[in-house]
DOTIMI-5452 format. One line per field, with one value per residue (C-alpha): residue number from 1; residue in three letters; x, y, z. Coordinates in Angstrom, 2 decimals. Example, Ala and Ser with C-alpha at 12.3 -4.5 7.8 and 13.67 -1.06 7.14 Angstrom:
% DOTIMI-5452
n: [1|2]
res: [Ala|Ser]
px: [12.30|13.67]
py: [-4.50|-1.06]
pz: [7.80|7.14]
//
This chain:
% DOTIMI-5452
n: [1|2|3|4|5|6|7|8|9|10|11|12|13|14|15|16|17|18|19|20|21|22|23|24|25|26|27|28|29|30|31|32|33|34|35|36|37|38|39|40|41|42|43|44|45|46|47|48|49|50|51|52|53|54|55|56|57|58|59|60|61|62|63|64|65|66|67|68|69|70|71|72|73|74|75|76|77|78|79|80|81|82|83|84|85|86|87|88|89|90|91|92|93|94|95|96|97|98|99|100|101|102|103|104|105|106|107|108|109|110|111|112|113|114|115|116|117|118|119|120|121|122|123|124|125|126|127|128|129|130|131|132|133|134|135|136|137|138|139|140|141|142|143|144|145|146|147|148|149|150|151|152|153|154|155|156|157|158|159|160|161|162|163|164|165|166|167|168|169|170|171|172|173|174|175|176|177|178|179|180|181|182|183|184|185|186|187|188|189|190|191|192|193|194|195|196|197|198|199|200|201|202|203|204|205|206|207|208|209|210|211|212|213|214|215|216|217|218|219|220|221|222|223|224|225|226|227|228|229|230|231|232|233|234|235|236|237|238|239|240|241|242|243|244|245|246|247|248|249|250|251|252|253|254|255|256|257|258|259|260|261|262|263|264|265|266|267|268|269|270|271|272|273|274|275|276|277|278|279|280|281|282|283|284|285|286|287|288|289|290|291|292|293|294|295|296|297|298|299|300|301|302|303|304|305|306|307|308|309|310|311|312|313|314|315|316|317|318|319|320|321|322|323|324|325|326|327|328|329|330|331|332|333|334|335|336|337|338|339|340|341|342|343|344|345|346|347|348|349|350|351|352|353|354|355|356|357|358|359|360|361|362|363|364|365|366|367|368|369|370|371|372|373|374|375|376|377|378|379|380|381|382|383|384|385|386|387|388|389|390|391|392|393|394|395|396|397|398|399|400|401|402|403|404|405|406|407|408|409|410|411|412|413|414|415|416|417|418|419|420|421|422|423|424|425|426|427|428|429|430|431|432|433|434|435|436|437|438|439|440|441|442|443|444|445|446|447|448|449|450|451|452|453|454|455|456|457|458|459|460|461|462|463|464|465|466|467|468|469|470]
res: [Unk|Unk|Unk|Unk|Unk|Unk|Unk|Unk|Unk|Unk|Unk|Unk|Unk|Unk|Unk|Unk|Unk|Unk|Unk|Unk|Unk|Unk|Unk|Unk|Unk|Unk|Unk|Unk|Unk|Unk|Unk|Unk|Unk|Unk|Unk|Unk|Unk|Unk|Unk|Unk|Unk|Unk|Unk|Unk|Unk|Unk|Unk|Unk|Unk|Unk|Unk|Unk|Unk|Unk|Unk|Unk|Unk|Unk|Unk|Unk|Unk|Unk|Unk|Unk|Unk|Unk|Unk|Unk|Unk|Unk|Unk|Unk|Unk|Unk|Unk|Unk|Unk|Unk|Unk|Unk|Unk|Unk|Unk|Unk|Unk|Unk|Unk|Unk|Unk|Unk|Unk|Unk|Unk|Unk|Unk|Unk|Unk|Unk|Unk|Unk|Unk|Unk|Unk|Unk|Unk|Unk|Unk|Unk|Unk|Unk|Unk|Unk|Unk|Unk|Unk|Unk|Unk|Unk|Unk|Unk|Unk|Unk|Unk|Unk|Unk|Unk|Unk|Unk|Unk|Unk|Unk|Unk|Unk|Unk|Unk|Unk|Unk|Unk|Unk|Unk|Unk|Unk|Unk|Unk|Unk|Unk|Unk|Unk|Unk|Unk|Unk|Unk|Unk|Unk|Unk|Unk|Unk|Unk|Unk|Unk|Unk|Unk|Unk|Unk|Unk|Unk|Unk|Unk|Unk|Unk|Unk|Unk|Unk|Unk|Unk|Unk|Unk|Unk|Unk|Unk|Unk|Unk|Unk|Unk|Unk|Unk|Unk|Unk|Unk|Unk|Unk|Unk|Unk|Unk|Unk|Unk|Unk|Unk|Unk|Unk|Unk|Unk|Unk|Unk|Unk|Unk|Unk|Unk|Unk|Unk|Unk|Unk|Unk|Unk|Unk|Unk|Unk|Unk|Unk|Unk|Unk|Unk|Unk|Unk|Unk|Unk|Unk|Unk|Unk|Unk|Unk|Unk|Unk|Unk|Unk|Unk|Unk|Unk|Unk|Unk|Unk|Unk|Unk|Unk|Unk|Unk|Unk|Unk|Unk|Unk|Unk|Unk|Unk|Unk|Unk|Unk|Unk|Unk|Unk|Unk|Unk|Unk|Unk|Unk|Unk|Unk|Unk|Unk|Unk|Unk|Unk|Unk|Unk|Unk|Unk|Unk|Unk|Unk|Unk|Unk|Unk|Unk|Unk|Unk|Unk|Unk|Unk|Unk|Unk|Unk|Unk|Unk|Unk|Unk|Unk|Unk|Unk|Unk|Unk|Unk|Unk|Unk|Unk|Unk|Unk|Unk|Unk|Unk|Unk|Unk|Unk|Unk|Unk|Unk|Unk|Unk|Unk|Unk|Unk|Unk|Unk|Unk|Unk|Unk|Unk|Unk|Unk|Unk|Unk|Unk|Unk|Unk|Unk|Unk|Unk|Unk|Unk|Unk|Unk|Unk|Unk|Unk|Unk|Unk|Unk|Unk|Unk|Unk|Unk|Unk|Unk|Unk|Unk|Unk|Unk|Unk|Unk|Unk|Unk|Unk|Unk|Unk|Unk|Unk|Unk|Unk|Unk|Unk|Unk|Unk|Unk|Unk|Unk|Unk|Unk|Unk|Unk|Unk|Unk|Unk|Unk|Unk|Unk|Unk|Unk|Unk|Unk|Unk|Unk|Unk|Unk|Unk|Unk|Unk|Unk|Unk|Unk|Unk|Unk|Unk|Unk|Unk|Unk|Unk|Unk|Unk|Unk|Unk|Unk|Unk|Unk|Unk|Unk|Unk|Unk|Unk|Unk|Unk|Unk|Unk|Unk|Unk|Unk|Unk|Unk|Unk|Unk|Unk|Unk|Unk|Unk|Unk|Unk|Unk|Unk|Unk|Unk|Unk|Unk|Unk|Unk|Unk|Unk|Unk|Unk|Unk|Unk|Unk|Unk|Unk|Unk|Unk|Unk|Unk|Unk|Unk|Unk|Unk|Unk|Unk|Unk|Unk|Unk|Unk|Unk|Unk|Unk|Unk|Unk|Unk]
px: [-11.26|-8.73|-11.17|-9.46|-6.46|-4.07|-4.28|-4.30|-1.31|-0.33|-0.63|0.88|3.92|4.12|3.87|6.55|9.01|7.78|8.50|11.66|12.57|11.87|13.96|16.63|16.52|15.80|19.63|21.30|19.81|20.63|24.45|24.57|23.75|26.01|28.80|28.21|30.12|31.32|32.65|34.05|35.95|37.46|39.13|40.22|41.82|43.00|44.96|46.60|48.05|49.06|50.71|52.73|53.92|54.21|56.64|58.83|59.22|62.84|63.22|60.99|62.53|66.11|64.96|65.29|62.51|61.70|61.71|59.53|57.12|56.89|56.60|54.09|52.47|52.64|50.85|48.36|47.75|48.13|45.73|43.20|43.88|44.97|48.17|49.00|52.00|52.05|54.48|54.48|52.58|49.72|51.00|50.47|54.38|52.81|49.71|49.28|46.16|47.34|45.17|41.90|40.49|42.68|42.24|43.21|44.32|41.02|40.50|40.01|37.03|37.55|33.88|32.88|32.81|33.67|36.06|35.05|36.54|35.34|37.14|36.77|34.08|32.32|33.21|32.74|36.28|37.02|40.54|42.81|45.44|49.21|52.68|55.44|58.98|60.44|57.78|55.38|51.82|50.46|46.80|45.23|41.78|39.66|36.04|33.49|31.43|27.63|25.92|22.08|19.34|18.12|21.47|22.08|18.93|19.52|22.71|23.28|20.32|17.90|19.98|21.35|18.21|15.34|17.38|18.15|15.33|12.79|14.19|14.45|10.62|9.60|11.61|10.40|6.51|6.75|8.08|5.68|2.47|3.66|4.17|1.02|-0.09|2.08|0.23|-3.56|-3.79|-4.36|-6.03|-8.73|-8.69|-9.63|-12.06|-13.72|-13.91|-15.49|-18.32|-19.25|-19.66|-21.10|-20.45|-20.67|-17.31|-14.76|-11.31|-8.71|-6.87|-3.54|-0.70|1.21|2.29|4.37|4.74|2.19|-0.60|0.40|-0.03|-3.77|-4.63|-3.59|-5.55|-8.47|-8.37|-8.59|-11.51|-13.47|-12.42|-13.85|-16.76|-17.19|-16.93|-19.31|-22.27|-21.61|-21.91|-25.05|-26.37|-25.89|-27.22|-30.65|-30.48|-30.00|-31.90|-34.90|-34.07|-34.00|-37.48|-39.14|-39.23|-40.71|-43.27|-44.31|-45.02|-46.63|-48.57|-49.78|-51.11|-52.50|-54.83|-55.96|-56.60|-58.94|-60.39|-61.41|-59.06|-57.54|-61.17|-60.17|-58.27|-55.52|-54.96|-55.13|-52.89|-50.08|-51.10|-50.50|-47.00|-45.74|-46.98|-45.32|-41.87|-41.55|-42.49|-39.49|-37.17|-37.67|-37.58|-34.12|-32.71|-34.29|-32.62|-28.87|-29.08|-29.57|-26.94|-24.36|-25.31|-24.46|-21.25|-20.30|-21.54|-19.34|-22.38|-22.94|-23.09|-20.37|-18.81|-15.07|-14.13|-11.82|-12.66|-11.81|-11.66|-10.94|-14.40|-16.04|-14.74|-15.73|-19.77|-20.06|-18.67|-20.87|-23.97|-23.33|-22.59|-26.64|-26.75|-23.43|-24.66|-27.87|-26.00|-23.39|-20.82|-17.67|-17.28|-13.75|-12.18|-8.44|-8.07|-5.28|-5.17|-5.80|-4.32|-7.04|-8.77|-10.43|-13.79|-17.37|-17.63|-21.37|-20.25|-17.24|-19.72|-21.52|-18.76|-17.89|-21.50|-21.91|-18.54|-19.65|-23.15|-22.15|-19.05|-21.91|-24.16|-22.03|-20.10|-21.84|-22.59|-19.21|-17.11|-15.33|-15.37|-12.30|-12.57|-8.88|-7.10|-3.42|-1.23|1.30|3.35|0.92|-2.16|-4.94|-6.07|-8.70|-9.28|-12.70|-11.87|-14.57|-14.45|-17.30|-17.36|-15.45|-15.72|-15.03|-11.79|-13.78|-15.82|-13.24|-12.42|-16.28|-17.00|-17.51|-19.48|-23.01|-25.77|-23.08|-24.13|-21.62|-25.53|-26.68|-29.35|-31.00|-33.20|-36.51|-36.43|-35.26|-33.51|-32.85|-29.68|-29.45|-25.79|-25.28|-23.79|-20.49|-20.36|-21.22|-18.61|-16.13|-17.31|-17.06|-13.57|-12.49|-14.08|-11.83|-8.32|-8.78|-8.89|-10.60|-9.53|-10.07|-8.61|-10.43|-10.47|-13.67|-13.93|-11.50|-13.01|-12.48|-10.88|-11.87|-9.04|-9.31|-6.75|-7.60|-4.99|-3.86|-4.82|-2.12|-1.71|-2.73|-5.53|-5.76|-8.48|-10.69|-13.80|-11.47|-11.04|-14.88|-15.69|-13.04]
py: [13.50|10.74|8.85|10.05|8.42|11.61|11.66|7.57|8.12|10.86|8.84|5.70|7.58|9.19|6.54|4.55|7.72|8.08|4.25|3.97|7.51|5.46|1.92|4.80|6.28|2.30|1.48|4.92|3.98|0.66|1.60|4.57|1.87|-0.65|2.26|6.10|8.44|8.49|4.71|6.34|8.67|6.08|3.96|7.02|7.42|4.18|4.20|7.26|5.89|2.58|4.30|6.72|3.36|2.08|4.80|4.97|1.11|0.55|3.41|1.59|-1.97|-0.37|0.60|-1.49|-3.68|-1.74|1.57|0.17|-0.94|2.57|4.38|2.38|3.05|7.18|6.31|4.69|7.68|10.21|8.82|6.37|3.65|-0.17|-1.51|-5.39|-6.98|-10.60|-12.80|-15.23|-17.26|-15.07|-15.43|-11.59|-10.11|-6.80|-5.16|-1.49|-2.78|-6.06|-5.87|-5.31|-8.31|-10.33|-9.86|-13.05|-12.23|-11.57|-14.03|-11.05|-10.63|-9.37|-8.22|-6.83|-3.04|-2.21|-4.32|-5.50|-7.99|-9.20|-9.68|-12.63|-10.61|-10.02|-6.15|-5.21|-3.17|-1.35|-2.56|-2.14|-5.19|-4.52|-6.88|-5.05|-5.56|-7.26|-10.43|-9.21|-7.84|-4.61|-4.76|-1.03|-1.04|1.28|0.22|0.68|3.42|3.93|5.18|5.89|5.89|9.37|10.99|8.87|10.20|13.60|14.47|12.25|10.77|14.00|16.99|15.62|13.82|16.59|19.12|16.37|13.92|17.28|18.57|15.27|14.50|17.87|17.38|13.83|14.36|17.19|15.20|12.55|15.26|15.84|12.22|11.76|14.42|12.83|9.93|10.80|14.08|12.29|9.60|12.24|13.68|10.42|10.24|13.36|12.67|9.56|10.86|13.25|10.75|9.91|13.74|14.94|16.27|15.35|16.86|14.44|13.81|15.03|12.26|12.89|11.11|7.87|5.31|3.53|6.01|7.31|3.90|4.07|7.69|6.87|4.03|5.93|8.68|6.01|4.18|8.19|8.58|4.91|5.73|9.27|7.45|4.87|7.49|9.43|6.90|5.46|8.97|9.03|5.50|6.33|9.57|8.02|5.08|7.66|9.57|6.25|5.13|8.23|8.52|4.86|5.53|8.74|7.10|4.07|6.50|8.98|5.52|3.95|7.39|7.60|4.07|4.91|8.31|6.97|9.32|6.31|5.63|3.81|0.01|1.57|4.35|1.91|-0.46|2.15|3.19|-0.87|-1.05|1.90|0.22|-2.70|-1.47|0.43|-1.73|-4.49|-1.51|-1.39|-5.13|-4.96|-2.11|-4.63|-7.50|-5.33|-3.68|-7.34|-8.72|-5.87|-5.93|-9.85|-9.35|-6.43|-8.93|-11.44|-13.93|-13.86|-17.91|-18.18|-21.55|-22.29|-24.15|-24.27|-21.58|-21.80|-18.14|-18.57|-20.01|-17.82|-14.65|-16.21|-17.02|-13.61|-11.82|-14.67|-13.64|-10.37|-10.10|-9.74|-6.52|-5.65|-6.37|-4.27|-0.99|-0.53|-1.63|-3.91|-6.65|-8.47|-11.00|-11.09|-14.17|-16.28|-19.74|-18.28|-20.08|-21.30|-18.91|-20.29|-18.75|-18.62|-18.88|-17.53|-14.30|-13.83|-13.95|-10.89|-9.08|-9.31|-9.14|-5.93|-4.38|-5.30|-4.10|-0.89|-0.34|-1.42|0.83|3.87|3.30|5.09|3.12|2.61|2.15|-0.83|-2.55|-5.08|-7.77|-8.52|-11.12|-11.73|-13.37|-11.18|-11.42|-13.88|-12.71|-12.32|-9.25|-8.55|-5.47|-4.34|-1.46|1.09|3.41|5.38|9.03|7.93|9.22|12.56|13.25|14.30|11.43|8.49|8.74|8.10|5.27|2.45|4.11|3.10|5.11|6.93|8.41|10.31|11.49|13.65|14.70|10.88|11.22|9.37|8.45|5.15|2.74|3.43|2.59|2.31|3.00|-0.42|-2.27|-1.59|-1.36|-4.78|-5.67|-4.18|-6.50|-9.54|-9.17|-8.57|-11.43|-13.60|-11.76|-9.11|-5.63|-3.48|-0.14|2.09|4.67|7.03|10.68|12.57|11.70|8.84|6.05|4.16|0.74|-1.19|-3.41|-6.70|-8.22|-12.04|-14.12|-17.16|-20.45|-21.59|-25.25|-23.96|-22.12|-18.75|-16.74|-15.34|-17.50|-20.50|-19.08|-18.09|-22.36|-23.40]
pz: [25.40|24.34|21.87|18.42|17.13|17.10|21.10|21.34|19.74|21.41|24.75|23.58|22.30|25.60|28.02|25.93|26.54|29.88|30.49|29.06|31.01|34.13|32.90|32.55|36.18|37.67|35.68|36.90|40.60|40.68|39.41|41.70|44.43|43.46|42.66|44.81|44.27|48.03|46.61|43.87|46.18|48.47|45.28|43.80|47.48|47.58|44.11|45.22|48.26|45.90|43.00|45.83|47.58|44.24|43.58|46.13|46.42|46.32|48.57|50.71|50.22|51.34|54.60|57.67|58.95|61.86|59.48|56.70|59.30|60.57|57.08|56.52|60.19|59.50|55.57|57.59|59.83|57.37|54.83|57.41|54.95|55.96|54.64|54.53|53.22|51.80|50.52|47.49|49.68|50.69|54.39|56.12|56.24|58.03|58.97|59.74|62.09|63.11|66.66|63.97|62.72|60.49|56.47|54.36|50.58|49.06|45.37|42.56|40.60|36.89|36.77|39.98|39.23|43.14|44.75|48.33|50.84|54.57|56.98|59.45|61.40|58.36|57.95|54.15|52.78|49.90|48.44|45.79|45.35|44.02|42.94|44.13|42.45|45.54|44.89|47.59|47.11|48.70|49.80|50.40|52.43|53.68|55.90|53.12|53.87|54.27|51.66|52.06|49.61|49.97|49.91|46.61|45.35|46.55|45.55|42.87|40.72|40.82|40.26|36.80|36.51|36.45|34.74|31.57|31.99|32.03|28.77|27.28|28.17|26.84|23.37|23.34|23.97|21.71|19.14|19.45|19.04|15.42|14.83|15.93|13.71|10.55|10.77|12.05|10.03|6.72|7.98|9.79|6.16|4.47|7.07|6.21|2.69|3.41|5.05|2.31|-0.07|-2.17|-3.89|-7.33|-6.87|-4.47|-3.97|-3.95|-0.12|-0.29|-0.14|3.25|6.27|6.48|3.13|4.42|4.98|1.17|-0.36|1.66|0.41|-2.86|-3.26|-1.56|-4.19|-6.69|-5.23|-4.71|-8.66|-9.39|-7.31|-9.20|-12.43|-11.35|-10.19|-13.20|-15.96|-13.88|-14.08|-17.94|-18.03|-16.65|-19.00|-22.14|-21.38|-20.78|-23.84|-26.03|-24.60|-24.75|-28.97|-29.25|-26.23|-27.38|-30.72|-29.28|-26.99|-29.39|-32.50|-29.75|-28.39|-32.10|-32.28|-29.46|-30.33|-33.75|-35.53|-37.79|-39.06|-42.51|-42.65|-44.21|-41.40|-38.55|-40.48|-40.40|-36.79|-35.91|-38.18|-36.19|-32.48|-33.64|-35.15|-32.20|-29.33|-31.34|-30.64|-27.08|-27.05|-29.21|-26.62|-23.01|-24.61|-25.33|-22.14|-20.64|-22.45|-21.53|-17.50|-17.99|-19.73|-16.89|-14.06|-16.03|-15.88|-19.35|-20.71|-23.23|-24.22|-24.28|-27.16|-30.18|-32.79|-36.54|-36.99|-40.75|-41.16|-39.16|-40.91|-44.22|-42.81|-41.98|-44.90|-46.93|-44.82|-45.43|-49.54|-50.30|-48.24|-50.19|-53.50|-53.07|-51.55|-54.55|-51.51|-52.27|-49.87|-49.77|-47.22|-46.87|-44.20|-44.31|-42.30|-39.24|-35.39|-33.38|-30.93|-27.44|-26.96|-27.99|-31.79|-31.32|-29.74|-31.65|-34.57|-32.74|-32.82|-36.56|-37.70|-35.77|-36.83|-40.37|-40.47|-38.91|-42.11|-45.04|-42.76|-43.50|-46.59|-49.80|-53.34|-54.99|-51.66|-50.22|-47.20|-46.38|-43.87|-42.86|-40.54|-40.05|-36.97|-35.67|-32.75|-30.54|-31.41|-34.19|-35.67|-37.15|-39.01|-40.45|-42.65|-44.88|-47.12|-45.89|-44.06|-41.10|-37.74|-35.88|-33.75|-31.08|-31.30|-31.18|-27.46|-26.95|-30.01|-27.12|-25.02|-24.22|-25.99|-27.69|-31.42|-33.52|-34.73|-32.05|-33.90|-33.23|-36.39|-35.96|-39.50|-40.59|-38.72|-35.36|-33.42|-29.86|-29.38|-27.52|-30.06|-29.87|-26.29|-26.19|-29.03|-26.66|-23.99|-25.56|-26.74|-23.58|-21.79|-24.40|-23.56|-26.16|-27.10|-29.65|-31.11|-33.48|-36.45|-38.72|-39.98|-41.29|-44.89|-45.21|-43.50|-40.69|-39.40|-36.16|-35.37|-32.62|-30.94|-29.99|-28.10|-29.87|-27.94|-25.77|-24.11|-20.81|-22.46|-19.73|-21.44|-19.46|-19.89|-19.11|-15.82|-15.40|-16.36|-13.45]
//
């Protein structure tokens, strides 16, 4: 009945008012005990008779001996209360009750909260203690009366008690419910949630409840998005790895059943049957090795060195390896690279990255265009633009350039070179295992420039892959 956290809470909250209720009635008993009301009564008694005394002392003080003792005599009577006299010297001048047991000048007490004397018999009194103007001091006593527990309780403790402590428990355990609902109500929520995962869709928890429990729904919305994102682009992982194998194993499939059926019956048939097994089955063994490659560089297991790069030369070898294929489209090839800062990283993979971003811009520039291999420091950093002159790339295409298996030709021709969308997912990759970033710019018919960011080498050297080598 009690095993979810809204009624834990519930109970804890309520047996901490209920507690401190009780700590509350203990105090009021043991004051009530210490100070009744019937106590309470007898000072305020007492007082009176002092301040009337008080009042009428040099009235008093002008009266004969024999008449002062008798005023005082008739107070006694009138209000049952015991008057003694003392001098400077706390000797007894005169005692209403001189043949009662004989009170000595009682030593005060600041704190005590109900003044009390005994008598040499041990009799407990209730006092109050005066200087009168002549030099004397008027004690006032009274017997202090008994008080018992269950007419304390009775008349005292309970009627204020269960009329204020009831409503206060009822307000207060009330109160605690929807605290306990503030705080287990989203938390019962998340719960929920968590239970239908994984989902294809999942509606986000709403933020309530204390800071706290916000800051955890929060973050658990983010981790459900993550996990969304996660399932989805696994989804479209297995999907277009399916769709890239499929063209290269139909083909194999289909040379390699005429092959067999004796259709290709002439050398120069089963020559081109064999060129087409073979160009295809290096595909799939181009895509296995990418895809192997990216899962490294996502697992962040991928070997990479950490050295000092000369990016200068580097730009230079590739635009160099790269003039031949130039030369033979109709495509101008420049470098712009100025004595470049020194990059930590792997020169091998940084020479990925260029040769891909490269290829791709002679890939798509038309006879007669340019492509512009650029490098300048600026404010910390490297960048490196590739730029083209070729047909550039869509608008609705740019947000999804870096994907994996991502074509801006949906078509996927099966006729001449095939891509397999990986490459500049990979590209991406790299650059940001050395501190970087890649974007890009284009519009349809103008071109297109990829621009990375590379952080220049610092003393301390805190790139990535020096922190994967520690």
């Amino acid at each position: 009945m009690f095993s979810s956290l809204r009624s834990r809470l519930w109970l804890s909250y309520a047996w901490l008012i209920v507690t401190a209720l009780g700590v509350v009635m203990f105090v009021l008993l043991l004051y009530l005990l210490r100070n009744p009301l019937l106590y309470r009564q007898t000072l305020s008694k007492l007082n009176a008779v002092e301040t009337l005394i008080a009042a009428r002392q040099r009235e008093l003080a002008a009266l004969p001996s024999q008449s002062l003792k008798t005023a005082l005599k008739r107070t006694d009577s009138t209000f049952d209360v015991r008057l003694i006299l003392f001098d400077a010297d706390e000797r007894v001048l005169f005692d209403t009750r001189a043949d009662e047991t004989p009170i000595a000048m009682p030593s005060e007490h600041f704190f005590r909260s109900t003044p009390t004397l005994r008598d040499d018999a041990g009799k407990v009194w209730l006092y109050t203690l005066s200087d009168l103007s002549d030099g004397t001091r008027l004690l006032v006593a009274t017997p202090r009366p008994n008080v018992h527990l269950l007419a304390i309780l009775r008349d005292e403790l309970m009627p204020p008690f269960w009329g204020a402590g009831a409503i206060a428990l009822l307000l207060s355990l009330l109160l605690a419910f929807g605290m306990a609902r503030w705080i287990a109500d989203p938390l019962q929520r998340m719960l929920t949630a968590a239970r239908e995962m994984p989902a294809e869709q999942s509606i986000p928890v709403p933020v309530r409840g204390p800071h706290e429990v916000q800051e955890l729904t929060q973050a658990f919305n983010e981790m459900v998005a993550r996990v969304q994102d996660t399932q989805q682009a696994q989804r479209d992982f297995v999907a277009n790895v399916s769709h890239e194998l499929k063209t290269p194993l139909t083909s194999i499939q289909g040379f390699a059943q005429a092959i067999l059926d004796g259709t290709t019956d002439t050398p120069e048939s089963q020559r081109q049957a064999a060129e087409v097994i073979y160009a295809e089955a290096g595909r799939m063994h181009r895509m296995v090795l990418d895809l192997l490659d990216l899962a490294r560089l996502d697992a962040g297991i991928a070997e990479m060195e950490r050295s000092p790069v000369d990016l200068t030369a580097l730009l230079r070898n590739v635009a160099r390896k790269f003039t031949p294929q130039a030369r033979g489209a109709g495509v101008g090839l420049h470098v712009e690279v100025a004595d470049l800062p020194v990059v930590i990283g792997d020169g091998d993979r940084l020479a990925q990255v260029f040769t891909n971003l490269v290829d791709n811009a002679l890939k798509h520039t038309p006879s007669g265009g340019q492509v512009i291999l650029r490098a300048v420091r600026q404010d910390g950093e490297v960048k490196i633009l590739v730029i083209d002159t070729g047909a550039g790339i869509p608008a609705e295409a740019l947000p999804h350039i870096f994907e994996r298996f991502y074509q801006v030709d949906k078509s996927r021709s099966s006729g001449g070179e095939h891509s397999s969308g990986l490459g500049l997912a990979i590209v991406r990759e790299i650059v940001s295992a050395h501190g970087g970033r890649i974007t890009v710019r284009s519009q349809a018919g103008q071109g297109s420039t990829f621009v990375v960011h590379l952080p220049v080498a610092r003393p301390d050297a805190t790139t990535i892959l020096s922190r994967q080598d520690r």
